[in-house]
C-alpha positions as CSV (number, residue, x, y, z in Angstrom):
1,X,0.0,0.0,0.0
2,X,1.5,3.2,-0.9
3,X,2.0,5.8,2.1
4,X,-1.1,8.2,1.7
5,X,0.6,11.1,4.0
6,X,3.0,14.0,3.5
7,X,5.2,15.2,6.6
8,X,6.5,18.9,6.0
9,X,7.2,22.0,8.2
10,X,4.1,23.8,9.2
11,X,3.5,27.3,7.4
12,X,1.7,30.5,8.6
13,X,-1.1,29.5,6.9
14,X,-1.3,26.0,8.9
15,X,-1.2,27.9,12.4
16,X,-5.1,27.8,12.8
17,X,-5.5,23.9,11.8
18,X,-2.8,23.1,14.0
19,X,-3.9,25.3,17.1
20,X,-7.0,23.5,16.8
21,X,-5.3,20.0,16.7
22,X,-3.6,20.8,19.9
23,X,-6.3,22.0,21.6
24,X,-8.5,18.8,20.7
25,X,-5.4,16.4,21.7
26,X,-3.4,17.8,24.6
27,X,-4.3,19.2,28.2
28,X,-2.3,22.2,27.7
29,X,-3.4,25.2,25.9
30,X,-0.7,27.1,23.6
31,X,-0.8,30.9,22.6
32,X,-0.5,32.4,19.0
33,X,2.9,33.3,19.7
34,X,3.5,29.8,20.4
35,X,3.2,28.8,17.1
36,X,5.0,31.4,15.7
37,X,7.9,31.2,17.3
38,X,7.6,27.4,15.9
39,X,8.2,29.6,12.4
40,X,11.0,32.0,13.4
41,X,13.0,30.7,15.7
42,X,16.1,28.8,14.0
43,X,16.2,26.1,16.9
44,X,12.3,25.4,16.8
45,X,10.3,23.5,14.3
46,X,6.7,22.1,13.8
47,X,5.7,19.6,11.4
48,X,2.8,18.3,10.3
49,X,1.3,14.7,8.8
50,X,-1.6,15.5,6.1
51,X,-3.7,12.7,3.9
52,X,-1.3,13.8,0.2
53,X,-5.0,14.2,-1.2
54,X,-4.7,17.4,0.6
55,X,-6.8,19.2,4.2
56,X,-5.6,19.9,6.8
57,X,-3.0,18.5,9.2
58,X,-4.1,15.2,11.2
59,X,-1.3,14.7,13.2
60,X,1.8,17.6,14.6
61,X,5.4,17.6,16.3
62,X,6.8,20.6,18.0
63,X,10.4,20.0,19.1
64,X,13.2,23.3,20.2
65,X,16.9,22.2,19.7
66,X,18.9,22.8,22.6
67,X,22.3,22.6,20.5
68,X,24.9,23.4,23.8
69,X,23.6,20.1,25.4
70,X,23.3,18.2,21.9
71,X,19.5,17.6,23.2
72,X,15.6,17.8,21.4
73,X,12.9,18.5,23.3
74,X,9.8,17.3,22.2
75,X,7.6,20.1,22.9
76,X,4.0,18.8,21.7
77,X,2.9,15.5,19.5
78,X,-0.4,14.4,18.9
79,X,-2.4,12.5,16.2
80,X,-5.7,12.1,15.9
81,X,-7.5,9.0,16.8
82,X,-9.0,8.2,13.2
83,X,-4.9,8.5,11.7
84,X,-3.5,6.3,14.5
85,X,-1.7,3.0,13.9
86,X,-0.6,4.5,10.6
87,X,3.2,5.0,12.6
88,X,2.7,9.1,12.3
89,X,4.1,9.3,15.7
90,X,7.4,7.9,14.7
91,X,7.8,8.7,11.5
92,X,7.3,12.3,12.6
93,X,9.5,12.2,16.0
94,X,12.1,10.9,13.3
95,X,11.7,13.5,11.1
96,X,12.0,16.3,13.7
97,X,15.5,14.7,15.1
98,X,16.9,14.4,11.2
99,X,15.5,18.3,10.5
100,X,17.3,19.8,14.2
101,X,20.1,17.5,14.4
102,X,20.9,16.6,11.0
103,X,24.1,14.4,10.4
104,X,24.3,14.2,14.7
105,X,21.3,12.9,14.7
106,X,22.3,9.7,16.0
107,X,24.5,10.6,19.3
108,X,21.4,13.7,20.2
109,X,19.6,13.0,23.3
110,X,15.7,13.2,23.2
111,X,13.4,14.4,25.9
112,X,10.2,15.3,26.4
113,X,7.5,16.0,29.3
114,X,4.5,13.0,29.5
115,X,1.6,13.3,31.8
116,X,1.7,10.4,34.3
117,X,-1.8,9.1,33.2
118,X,-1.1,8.9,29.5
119,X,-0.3,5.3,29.3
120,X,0.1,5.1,25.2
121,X,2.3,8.2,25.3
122,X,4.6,6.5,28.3
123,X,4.5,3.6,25.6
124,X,5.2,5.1,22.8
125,X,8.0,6.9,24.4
126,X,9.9,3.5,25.6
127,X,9.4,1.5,22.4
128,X,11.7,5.0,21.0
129,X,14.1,4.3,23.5
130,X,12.7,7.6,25.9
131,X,12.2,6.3,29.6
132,X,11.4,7.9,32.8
133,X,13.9,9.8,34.8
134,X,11.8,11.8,37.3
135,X,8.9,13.1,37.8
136,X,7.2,16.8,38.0
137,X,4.5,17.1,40.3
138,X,1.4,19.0,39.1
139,X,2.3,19.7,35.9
140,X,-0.5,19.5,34.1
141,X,-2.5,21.6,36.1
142,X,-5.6,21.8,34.7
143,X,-6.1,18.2,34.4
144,X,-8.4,16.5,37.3
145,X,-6.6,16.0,40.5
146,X,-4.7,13.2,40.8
147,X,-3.6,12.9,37.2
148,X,-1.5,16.1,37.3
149,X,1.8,15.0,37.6
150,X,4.2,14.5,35.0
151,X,7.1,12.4,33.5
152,X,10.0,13.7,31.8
153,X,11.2,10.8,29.7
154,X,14.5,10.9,27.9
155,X,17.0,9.0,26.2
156,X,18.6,8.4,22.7
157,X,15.9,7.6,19.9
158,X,16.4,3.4,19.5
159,X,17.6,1.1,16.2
160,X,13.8,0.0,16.4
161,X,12.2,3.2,15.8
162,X,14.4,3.9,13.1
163,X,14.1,0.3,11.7
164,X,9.4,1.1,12.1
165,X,10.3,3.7,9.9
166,X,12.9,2.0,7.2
167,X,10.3,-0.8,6.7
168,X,7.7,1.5,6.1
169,X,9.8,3.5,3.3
170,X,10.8,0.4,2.0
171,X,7.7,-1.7,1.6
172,X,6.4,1.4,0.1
173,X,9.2,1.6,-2.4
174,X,8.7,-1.7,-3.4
175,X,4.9,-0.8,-4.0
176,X,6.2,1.8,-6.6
177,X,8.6,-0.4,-8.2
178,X,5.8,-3.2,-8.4
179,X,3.5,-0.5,-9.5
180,X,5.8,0.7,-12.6
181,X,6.3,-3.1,-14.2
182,X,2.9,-3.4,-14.1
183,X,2.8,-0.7,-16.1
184,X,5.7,-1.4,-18.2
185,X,4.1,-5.0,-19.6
186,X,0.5,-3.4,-20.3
């Protein structure tokens, strides 16, 4: 099956779609300026994952490069429900380490903040190779009491995430190349 997504940086123009997004997948609220300094700032980036038939964004990474500790911080990642178990999450934490870190990709550190009650996210985190190193209590404050605290998780992004991602590219690659000698012998 070929790949039916595109991952690129956000634009002004997405700023809107992608507020939304956040505000329909996360417990935080994020200002405007947020997002814009997402745009301007040389050691901040957001991408987004959108169906390649076009629409707007179903799924977002935020990340800030913190280049005098060799470390990303995953700032804000979501997808929504209906795009999940389509590997958007990794493919787009990948994406963000290769756009900040570029040919150190490999030896940067990751980190990111994870409320305590998010089970998938805690998951997600370890299968990348993130794991809990301490924990921030009340956090998340305008979650219920109870479930405000929060992990930071961090750690170097794993073989396996990179190998989710390689299988993906490849089986798609090997769609295409089936796809053209079909259409070379009709």
């Amino acid at each position: 099956m070929l790949d039916p997504f595109t991952i690129r940086k956000m634009t002004r123009l997405d700023i809107l779609s992608v507020r939304e997004l956040h505000a329909t997948l996360l417990p935080v609220s994020y200002s405007r300026s947020f997002f814009q300094n997402l745009l301007v700032q040389q050691t901040r980036v957001c991408l987004v994952a959108q169906l390649k038939a076009g629409g707007d964004p179903v799924a977002f990474i935020s990340a800030a490069m913190h280049p005098e500790q060799q470390r990303i911080e995953i700032l804000t990642l979501g997808v929504l429900a209906a795009y999940q178990r389509h590997r958007l999450a990794t493919r787009l934490l990948l994406a963000v380490i290769d756009t900040l870190a570029g040919d150190t990709a490999a030896s940067t550190a990751v980190f990111a903040q994870v409320p305590a009650s998010a089970e998938p996210a805690k998951s997600f985190y370890k299968h990348m190779g993130l794991h809990p190193t301490d924990v921030t209590r009340d956090l998340y404050r305008n979650l219920p009491p109870g479930s405000r605290d929060g992990y930071l998780v961090s750690g170097r992004v794993t073989a396996a995430g990179r190998d989710d991602v390689d299988r993906i590219v490849d089986s798609s690659m090997w769609e295409m190349l089936e796809m053209g000698r079909r259409l070379e012998y009709t």
